[in-house]
N, C-alpha and C positions, 0 to 999 in steps of 0.2 A: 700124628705122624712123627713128633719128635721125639716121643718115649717108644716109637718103633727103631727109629736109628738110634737114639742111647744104647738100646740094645743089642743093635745090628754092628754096632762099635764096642761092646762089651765082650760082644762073642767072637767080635775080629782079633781083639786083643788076645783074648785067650788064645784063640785056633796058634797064636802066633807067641804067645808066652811072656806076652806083656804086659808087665804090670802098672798098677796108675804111678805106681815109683818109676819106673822105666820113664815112664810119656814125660810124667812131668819133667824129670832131667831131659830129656830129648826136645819138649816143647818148650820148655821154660813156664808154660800154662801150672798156675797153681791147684794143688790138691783139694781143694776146695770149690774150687773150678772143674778139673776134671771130674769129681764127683756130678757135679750138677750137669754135664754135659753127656755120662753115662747114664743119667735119668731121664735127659730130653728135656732141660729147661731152657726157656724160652727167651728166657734173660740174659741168655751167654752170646756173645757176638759170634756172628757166623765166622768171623776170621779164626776163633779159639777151634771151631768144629774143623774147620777147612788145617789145620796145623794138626790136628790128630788123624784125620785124612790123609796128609801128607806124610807122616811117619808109618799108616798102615800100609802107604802102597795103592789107597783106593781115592788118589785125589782125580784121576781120572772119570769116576763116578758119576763128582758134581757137574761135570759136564752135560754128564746127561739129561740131566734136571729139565723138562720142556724142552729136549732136543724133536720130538716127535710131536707138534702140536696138531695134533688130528681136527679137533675142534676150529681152531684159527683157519685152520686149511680149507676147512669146506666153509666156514664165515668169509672168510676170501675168494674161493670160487660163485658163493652166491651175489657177492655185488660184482665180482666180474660176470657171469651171467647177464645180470642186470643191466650192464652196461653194453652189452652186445646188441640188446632187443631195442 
């Protein structure tokens, strides 16, 4: 999942004409960093991800992360079930 958004942040850049020189003066995030965060490494703190999010416009995104938890929902309907009977 995170070498898909390295990606999905690689190609936002671009759509938008960003470069990792851009971000980095924009984020203060180092190019060494930013590199690893275009690749989807693991070992970048989500704060670094969440700060090139914020510069693309798509911090709103993160929100959505488990906004719809379908599964939770019906694991919660079945013990409330449960508790009716």
């Amino acid at each position: 999942m995170l070498n898909a958004l390295g990606e999905n942040l690689t190609l936002a850049m671009k759509r938008r004409g960003i470069t990792q020189e851009m971000m980095h003066k924009r984020t203060g995030i180092s190019k060494p960093t930013l590199r690893r965060i275009v690749k989807g490494d693991s070992s970048v703190s989500i704060g670094h991800y969440v700060n090139v999010l914020a510069v693309l416009g798509l911090l709103d995104d993160l929100a959505k992360v488990a906004l719809d938890d379908e599964l939770g929902r019906k694991l919660q309907d079945i013990e409330l079930l449960k508790k009716n009977r």
